[in-house]
VOGU-3710 file (C-alpha; in Angstrom, 3 decimals, decimal comma):
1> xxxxxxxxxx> 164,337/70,527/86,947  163,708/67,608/89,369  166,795/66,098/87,363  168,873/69,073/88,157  167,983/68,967/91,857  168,896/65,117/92,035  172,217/66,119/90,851  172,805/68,849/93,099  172,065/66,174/96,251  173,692/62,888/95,195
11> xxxxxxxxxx> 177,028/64,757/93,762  176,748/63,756/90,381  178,099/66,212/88,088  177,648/66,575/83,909  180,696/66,010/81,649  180,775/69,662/81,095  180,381/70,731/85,444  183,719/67,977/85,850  185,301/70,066/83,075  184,661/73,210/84,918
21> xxxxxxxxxx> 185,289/71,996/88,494  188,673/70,645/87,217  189,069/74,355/86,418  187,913/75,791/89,819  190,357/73,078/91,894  193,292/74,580/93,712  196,717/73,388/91,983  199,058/74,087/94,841  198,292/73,423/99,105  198,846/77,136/99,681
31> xxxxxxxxxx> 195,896/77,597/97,471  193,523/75,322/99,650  191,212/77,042/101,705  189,508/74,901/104,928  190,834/71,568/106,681  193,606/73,886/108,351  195,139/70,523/110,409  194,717/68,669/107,435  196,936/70,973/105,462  199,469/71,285/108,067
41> xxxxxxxxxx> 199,943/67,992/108,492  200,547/67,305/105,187  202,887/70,197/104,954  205,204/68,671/107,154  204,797/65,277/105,309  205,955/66,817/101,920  208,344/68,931/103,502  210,089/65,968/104,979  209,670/63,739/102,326  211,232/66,052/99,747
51> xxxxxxxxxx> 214,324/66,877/102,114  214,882/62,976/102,319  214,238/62,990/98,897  212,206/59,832/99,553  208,798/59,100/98,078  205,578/60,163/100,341  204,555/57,225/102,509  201,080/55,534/101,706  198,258/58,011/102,406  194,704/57,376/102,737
61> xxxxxxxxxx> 191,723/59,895/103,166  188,575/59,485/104,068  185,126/61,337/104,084  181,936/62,854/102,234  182,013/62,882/99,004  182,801/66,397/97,290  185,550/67,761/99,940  188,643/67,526/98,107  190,026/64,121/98,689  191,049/64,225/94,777
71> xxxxxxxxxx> 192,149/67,553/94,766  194,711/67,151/97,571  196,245/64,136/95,573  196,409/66,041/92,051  197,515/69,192/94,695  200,500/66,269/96,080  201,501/65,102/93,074  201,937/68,923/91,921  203,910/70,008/95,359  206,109/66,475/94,987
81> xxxxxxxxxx> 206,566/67,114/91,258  205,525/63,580/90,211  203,243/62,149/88,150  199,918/60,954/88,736  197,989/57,831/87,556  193,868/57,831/88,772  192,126/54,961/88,600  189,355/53,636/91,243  188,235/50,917/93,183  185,652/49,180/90,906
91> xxxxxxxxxx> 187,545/50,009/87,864  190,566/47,424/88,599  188,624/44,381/88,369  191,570/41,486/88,274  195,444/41,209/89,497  196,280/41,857/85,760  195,022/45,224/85,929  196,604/45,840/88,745  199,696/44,485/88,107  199,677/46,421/84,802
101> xxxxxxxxxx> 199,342/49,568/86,703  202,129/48,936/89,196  204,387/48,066/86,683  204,223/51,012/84,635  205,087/53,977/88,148  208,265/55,043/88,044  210,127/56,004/91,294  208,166/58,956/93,248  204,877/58,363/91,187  201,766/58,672/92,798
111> xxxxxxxxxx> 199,018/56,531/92,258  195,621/57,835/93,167  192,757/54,959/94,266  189,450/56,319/94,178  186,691/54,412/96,126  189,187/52,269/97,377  186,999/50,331/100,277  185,738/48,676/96,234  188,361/46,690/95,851  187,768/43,393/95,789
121> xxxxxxxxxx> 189,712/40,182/98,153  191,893/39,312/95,307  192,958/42,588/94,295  193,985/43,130/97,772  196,165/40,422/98,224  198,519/41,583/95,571  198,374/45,063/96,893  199,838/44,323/100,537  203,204/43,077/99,119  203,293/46,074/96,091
131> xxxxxxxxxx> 203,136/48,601/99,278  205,101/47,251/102,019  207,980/46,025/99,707  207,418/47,112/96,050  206,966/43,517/95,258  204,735/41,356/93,135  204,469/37,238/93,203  202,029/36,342/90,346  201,115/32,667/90,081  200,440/31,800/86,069
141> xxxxxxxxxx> 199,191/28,313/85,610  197,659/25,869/87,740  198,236/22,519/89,513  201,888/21,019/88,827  202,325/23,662/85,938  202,368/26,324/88,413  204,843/28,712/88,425  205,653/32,468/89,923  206,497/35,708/88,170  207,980/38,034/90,249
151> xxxxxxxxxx> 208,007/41,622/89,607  210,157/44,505/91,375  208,439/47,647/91,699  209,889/51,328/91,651  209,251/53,020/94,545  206,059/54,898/94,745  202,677/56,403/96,711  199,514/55,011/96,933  196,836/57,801/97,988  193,370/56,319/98,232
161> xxxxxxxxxx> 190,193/57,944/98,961  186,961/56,115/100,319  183,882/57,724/101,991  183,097/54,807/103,892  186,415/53,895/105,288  185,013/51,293/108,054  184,543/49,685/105,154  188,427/48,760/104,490  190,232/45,713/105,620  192,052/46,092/108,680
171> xxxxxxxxxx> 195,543/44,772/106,839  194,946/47,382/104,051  194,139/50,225/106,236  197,149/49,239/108,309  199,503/49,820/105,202  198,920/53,375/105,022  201,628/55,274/107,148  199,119/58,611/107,134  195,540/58,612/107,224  193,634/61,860/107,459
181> xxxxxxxxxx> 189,665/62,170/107,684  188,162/65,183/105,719  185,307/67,223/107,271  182,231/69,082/106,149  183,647/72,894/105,602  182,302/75,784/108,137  179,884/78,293/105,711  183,087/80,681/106,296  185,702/78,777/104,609  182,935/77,918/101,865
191> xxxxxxxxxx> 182,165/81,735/101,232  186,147/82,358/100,826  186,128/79,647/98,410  182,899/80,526/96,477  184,368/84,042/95,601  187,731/82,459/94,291  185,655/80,873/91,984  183,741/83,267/91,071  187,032/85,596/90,447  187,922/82,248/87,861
201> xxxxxxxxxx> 184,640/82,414/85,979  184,756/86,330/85,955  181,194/86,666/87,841  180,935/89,668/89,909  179,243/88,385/93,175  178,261/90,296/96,509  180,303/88,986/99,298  176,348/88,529/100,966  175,984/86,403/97,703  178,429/84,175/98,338
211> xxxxxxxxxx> 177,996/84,106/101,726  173,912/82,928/100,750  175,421/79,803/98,408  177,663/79,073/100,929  175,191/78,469/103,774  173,001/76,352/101,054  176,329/74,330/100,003  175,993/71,540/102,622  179,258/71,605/103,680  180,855/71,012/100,626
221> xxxxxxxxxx> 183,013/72,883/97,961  181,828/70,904/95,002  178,209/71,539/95,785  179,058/75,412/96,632  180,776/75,539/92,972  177,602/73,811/91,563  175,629/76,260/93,103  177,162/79,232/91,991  176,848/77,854/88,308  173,393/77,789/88,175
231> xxxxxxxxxx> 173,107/81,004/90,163  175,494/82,615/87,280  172,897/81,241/85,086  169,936/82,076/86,451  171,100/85,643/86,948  171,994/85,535/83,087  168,968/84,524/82,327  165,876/85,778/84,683  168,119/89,143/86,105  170,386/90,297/83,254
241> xxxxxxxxxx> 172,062/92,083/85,887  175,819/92,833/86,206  176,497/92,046/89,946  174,953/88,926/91,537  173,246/89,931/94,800  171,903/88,375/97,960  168,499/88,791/96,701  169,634/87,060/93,081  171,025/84,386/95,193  167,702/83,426/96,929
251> xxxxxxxxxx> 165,414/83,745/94,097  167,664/81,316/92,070  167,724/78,867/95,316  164,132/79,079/95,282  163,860/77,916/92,028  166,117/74,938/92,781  164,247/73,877/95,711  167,300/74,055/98,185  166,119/75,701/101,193  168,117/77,743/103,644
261> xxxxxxxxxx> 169,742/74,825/105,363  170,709/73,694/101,856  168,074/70,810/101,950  166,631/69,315/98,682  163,633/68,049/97,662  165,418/64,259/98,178  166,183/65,129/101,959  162,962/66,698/102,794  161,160/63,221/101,196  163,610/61,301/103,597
271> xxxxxxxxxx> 162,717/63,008/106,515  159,189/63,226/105,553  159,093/59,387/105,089  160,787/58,685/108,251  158,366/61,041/110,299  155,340/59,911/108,307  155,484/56,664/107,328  157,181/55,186/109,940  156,174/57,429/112,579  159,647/59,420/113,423
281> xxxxxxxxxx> 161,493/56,083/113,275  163,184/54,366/114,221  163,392/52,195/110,649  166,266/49,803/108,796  168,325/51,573/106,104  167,022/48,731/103,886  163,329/49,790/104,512  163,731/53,304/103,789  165,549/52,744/100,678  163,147/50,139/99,450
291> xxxxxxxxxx> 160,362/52,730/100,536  162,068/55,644/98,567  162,949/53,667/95,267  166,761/54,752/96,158  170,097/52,780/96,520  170,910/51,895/100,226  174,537/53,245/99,572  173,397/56,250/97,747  171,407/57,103/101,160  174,241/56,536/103,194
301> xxxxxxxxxx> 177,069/57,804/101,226  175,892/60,711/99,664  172,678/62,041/102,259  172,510/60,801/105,435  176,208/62,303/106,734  175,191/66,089/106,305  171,524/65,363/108,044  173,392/63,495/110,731  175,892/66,193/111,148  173,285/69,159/111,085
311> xxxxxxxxxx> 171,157/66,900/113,471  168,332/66,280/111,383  168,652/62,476/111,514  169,881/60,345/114,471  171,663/56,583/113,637  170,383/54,100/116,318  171,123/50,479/116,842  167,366/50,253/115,477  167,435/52,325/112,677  166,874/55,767/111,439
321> xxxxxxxxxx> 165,286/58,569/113,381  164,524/61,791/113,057  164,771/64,931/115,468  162,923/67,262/116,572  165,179/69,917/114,689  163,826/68,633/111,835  160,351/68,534/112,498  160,701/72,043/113,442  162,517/72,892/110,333  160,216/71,214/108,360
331> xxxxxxxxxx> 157,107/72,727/110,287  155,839/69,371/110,776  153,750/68,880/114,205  155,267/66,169/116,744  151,702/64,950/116,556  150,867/64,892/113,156  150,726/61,087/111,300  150,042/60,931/107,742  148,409/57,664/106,634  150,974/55,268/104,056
341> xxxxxxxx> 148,374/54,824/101,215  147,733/58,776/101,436  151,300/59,620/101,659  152,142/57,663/98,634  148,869/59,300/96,674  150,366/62,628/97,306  153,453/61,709/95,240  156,047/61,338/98,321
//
């Protein structure tokens, strides 16, 4: 169960949840439901683009993870009829790879960069030259021996997607001719989405129901989804029950230990640790992931952007604190202190 949970928070999905989330993603942009500027924009972009009959220019998005930044590229590369190569940031280690990559587009391909703020220096390099003029210089050799390959590219589209995009170097980020940011989705647009998904996995839901998972989604489709595959199972299961109801909805949530602000265990124990260990804050990133056993970019990645945008956490130059929204969510007193060593004994 706590494995389950931990999955649900940090957006890690099972070989067989991708399978079915690759089932549940929208194939075309009249299909996609939320980001309403976002999708108008890009509109115009293909619309443009496909009356030139040009490729798309570079396009980079940015944002949370689990809000469609790789659905809108497989949704692009369907609306530009092109094909689509995916490959990420930490999975092109040398120029080879890269270069082995390029080489193979073909004019109007689109090649999709996930995590693309991973990239390392030297990768880079050879990228600003690929997008600006579809060109490659590759030194072989060394010393006198030296010599350069050049390679002529076919015109093509870079999309990348990055969830820390302060992250990217200024002449990268420059390259990109259209750069859109990708919010958490209101609980309205999530509810519209959670019942097209249930319509695709044939599970009769209450429009209450999906309304419930979609106030416990944190803001994000992927985690909605998720949700209302374990509530189809637990109804299965505990209920046996045709329709899923409101009722279902909260029993299974309770189960899960995702509360009605969609918190999880993991968030509550960060908050709790702030408010108790280090007395509200505020405290380093690198403290409170050493403190919780957890990966600094796993806390700010994945975590901290839904507490700060529901204003459960503040970011200070001095660190972490939390609010008083939180306290009162989590019923904790302004005034209560919990000793470290007993904080720890209780399993926090």
């Amino acid at each position: 169960m706590m494995e389950e949970r931990r999955k649900l928070v940090f957006n890690q999905e099972s070989e067989e949840d991708k399978i079915v989330s690759l089932s549940l993603r929208p194939s075309r942009l009249a299909e996609f439901i939320g980001q309403k500027d976002l999708v108008e924009n890009l509109k115009v972009a293909l619309t443009a683009a496909k009356q030139r009959n040009e490729p798309l220019e570079h396009m980079l998005f940015s944002g949370p993870p689990g809000l469609g930044k790789t659905s809108l590229a497989y949704i692009i590369s369907h609306e530009m009829g092109s094909r689509i190569t995916i490959t990420s940031g930490p999975a092109i280690e040398r120029a080879g790879d890269l270069i082995g990559i390029l080489t193979n587009l073909e004019q109007g391909d689109i090649l999709f960069i996930d995590e693309i703020h991973r990239l390392s220096k030297t990768v880079e390099e050879f990228l600003y030259p690929a997008m600006e003029n579809f060109k490659i210089d590759f030194i072989v050799d060394k010393g006198p021996y030296a010599r350069t390959i050049n390679f002529n590219l076919k015109p093509f589209t870079i999309i990348g997607a990055t969830t820390r995009s302060g992250l990217l170097a200024s002449p990268l980020r420059d390259r990109f001719g259209i750069f859109h940011h990708l919010d958490f989705y209101s609980p309205e647009d999530l509810s519209v989405i959670v019942q097209h998904s249930a319509q695709k996995l044939s599970v009769d839901l209450d429009p209450d129901a999906a309304a419930e998972i979609a106030q416990r989604a944190r803001g994000t489709p992927r985690i909605a989804n998720r949700l209302l595959r374990r509530v189809r199972d637990y109804s299965q299961v505990k209920t046996k029950t045709a329709k899923i109801s409101k009722a279902v909805v909260v029993q299974a949530m309770l189960s899960l230990g995702i509360d009605t602000e969609g918190l999880d265990d993991v968030d509550r124990r960060i908050l709790k640790v702030i408010q108790e260990h280090y007395k509200g804050g505020p405290v380093g990133i690198e403290a409170l992931a050493a403190t919780l056993n957890e990966e600094v970019d796993t806390i700010v990645d994945v975590v901290e952007p839904f507490l700060l945008k529901r204003g459960f956490l503040k970011r200070t130059a001095r660190g972490r604190e939390i609010t008083e929204r939180a306290l009162a969510h989590l019923n904790i007193s302004l005034a209560s202190r919990v000793a470290p060593s007993e904080l720890f004994s209780k399993g926090q």
